[in-house]
C-alpha positions, 0 to 999 in steps of 0.5 A: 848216919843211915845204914841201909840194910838188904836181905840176902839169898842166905837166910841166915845173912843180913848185908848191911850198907853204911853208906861209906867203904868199910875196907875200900879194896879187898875183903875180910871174913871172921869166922869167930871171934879170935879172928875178929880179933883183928877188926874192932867191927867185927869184935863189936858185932861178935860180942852181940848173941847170935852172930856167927860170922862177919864178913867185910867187903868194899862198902857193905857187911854181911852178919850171918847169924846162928840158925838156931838162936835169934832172928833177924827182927830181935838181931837187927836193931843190936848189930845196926847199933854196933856198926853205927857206934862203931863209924861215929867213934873213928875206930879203924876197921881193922887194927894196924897189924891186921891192916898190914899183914893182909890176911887172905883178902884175895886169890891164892897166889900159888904160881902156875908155870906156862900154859896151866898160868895163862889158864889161872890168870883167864879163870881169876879174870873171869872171876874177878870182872864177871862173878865177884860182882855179882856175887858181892852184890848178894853180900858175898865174894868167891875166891880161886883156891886151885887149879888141877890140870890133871882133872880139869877142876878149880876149887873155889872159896865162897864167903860172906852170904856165900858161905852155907848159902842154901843156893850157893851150890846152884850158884857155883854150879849154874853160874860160875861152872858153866861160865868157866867151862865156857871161857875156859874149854880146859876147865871140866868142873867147880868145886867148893873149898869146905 
């Protein structure tokens, strides 16, 4: 198994690509390791020291590792090892009751009513046909949290590289804010959801 590896704008994320779907559809983020309870592959790369966060996309991972603990020469060759053992053994990425319960993979599914849902759905299409893979190409995904019609702003989810990226607020602001306010005249601003 070759297991190809990509930096990220993020310095403190690695994205790995083992050249196979690691969820197929969707995506999933542990924050820690009780959330990575939930995924032997994401248990199995916590229980290396330095690992922040993990982050599981359609066919690649991100590892954001602790800014203050190794680097990516001493943390690289453990979390290869642990992907690699973890696709050899035919674990399941996620365990059967994380697999069906989902566990916040997409939008926000709060449902809008008349002209404010015909705003959310042009915003999640935008996102998801123009931005998200963009976006995941960096070892990332962005999620519509909320539209405010009152003021005009959406509150946006950043994760995996996105998360704590030192140019994820050029990237929400620079991209994502002027491509929505373009397409969509109702939208006044973008947000990070902390």
């Amino acid at each position: 198994m070759f297991i190809q590896t990509e930096t990220t704008p993020n310095p403190d994320v690695l994205k790995f690509l083992p050249g196979r779907d690691v969820l197929g559809e969707g995506s999933r983020e542990f924050r820690n390791v009780d959330e990575a309870e939930a995924s032997p592959l994401a248990e199995a790369i916590f229980a290396l020291e330095g690992v922040r966060r993990v982050f599981l996309g359609s066919d690649f991972l991100t590892v954001t590792k602790d800014g203050a603990g190794l680097s990516w020469p001493q943390l690289k060759a453990p979390v290869l090892a642990a992907i690699m053992e973890h696709f050899t053994s035919g674990a399941p990425v996620l365990r059967e009751a994380a697999a069906a319960g989902g566990g916040g993979e997409g939008h926000d599914d709060t449902e809008y009513a008349g002209e404010t849902a015909q705003i959310v759905a042009e915003i999640k299409d935008l996102l998801d046909s123009r931005i998200r893979p963009a976006v995941a190409q960096d070892g990332g995904d962005i999620l519509f949290d909320r539209f405010e019609v009152e003021t005009g702003v959406v509150w946006l989810h950043m994760r995996g590289a996105c998360s704590g990226c030192p140019s994820s607020s050029a990237t929400l602001k620079a991209g994502v804010e002027n491509m929505l306010k373009h397409y969509v005249p109702e939208v006044t601003r973008v947000e990070q959801v902390l």
